[in-house]
N, C-alpha and C positions, 0 to 999 in steps of 0.2 A: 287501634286496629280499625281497618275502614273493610267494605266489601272487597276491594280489590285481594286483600286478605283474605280469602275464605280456602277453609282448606278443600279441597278437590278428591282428596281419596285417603281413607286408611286402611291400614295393612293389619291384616291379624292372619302369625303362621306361627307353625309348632318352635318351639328349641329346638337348639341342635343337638342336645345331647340326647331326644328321643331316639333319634336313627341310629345313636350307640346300643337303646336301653332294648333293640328291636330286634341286634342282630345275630340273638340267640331262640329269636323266636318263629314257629313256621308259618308257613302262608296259612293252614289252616287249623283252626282252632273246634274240636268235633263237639264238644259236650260244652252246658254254661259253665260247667264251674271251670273249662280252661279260660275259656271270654273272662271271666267274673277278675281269675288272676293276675293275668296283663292288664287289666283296667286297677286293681288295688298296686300293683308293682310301680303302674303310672303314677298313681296319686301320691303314692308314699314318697318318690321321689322330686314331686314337682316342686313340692312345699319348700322342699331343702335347695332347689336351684332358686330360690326366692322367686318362680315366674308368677305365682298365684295362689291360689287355697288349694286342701288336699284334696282333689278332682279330676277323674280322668272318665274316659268314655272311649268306645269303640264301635264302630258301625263293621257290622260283617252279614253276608250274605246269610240270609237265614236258614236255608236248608243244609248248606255245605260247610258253613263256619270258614269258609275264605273271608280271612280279612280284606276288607276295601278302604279302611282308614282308621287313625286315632285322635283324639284328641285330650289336651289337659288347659287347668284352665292358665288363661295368661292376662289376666286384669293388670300385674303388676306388672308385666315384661311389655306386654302394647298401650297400656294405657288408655286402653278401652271396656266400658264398665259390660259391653254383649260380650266379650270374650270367654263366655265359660266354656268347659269340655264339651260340651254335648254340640253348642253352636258351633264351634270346632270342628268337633267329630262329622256331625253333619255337614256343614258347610264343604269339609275337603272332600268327603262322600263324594257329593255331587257335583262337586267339578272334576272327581274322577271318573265318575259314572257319567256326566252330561249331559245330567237332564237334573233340576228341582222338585221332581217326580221319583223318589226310591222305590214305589210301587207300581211306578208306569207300566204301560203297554210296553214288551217286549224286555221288561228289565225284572230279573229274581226280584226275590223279595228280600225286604234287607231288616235289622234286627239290628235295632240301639242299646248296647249294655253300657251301665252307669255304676258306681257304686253308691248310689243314694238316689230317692226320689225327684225328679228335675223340680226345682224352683220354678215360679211365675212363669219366668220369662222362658225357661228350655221345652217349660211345661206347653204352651204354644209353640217354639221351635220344634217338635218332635210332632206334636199334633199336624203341624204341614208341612213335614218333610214328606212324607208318604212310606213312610219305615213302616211295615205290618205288624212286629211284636218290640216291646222295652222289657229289658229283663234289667232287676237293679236290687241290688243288695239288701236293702232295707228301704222304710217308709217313715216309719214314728219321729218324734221328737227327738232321740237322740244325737241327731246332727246338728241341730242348733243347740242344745244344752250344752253340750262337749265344746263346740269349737265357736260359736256367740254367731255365728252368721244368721244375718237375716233372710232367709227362705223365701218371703214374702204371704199373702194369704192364699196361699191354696184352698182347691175347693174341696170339701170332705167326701164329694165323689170322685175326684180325679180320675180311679183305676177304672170306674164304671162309665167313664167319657171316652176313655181311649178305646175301652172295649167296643162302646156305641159306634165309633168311627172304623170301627177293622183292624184294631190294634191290639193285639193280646197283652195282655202284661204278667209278669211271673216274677212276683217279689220272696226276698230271703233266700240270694243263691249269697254262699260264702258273707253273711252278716256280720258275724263275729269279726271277719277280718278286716271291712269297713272300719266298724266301732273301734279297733286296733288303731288304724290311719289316723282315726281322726282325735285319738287319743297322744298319738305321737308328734299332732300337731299344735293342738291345745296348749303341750308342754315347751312346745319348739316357740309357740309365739311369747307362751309365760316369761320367756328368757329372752322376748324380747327381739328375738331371732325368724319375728313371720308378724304381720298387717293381715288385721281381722277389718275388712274395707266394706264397711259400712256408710254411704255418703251420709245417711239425717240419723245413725242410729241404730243400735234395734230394736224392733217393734216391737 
């Protein structure tokens, strides 16, 4: 492989069976635990199309619950290790919206739901998108005990960073149904049937 080789761009975009898994669903979503449910329905399904881990996210206008976008994750359908739901979610956000600004001048304010705490790396993604509140199912240990992924090291303040920055957070909407997914995935790799994609391990 010489310079001349260098790749020039990669692509990370949803499946296509999400626009099937969407189109019983309305533009808006009024209360979290409807947001909470489209993001668990996402994850639970994602695992089984082999795109990625059981992981999904949705960005929606925070006052009105119009959705503006989704995401799940696709490590294993693009082949790239940034591809989780949240960068996803976000990312499509704003090239619908048109700015890298979710809390800009003249744009609503927008509200990232997850069903789990973002990792390192979302953890920074959500911090500068400009999204004003994260709502997400759970926090604790349970998501890497169940399903072996490594999280990375989170800070033991995280939810008191986001709040520092203008970001609300509201953890434990629909928990149980999380710990459910990721129980249903645990069992799905057991058999050999899902990649726990850990590059050095886990920590």
């Amino acid at each position: 492989m010489t310079v001349a080789d260098l790749a020039r761009r990669f692509v990370i975009e949803l499946p296509a069976w999400v626009a099937d898994e969407l189109t019983d669903v309305p533009d808006v979503l009024p209360t979290h635990e409807d947001r909470m449910a489209l993001v668990h329905r996402l994850a639970a399904r994602n695992f089984v199309e082999g795109n990625g881990g059981p992981f999904a996210a949705i960005v929606v206008e925070r006052e009105t619950g119009r959705i503006v976008s989704v995401g799940v994750n696709v490590v294993l359908a693009s082949g790239v290790s940034a591809a989780h739901a949240e960068v996803v979610a976000l990312g499509t956000a704003q090239a619908r919206v048109g700015t890298w600004d979710l809390g800009g001048t003249g744009v609503p304010p927008h509200e990232l739901v997850v069903n789990w705490r973002p990792c390192v790396q979302c953890y920074g993604a959500t911090l500068w998108s400009g999204v004003t509140s994260l709502v997400v199912a759970g926090s604790g240990p349970e998501l890497e005990e169940i399903t072996s992924f490594d999280e990375g090291p989170m800070v033991a303040d995280w939810a008191e960073q986001f709040e520092a920055r203008g970001i609300s957070v509201l953890d434990g909407v629909l928990r149980e149904q999380a710990i459910a997914v990721f129980r249903d995935y645990a069992a799905h790799a057991a058999a050999g049937n899902a990649l726990v994609y850990n590059a050095r391990g886990s920590a």
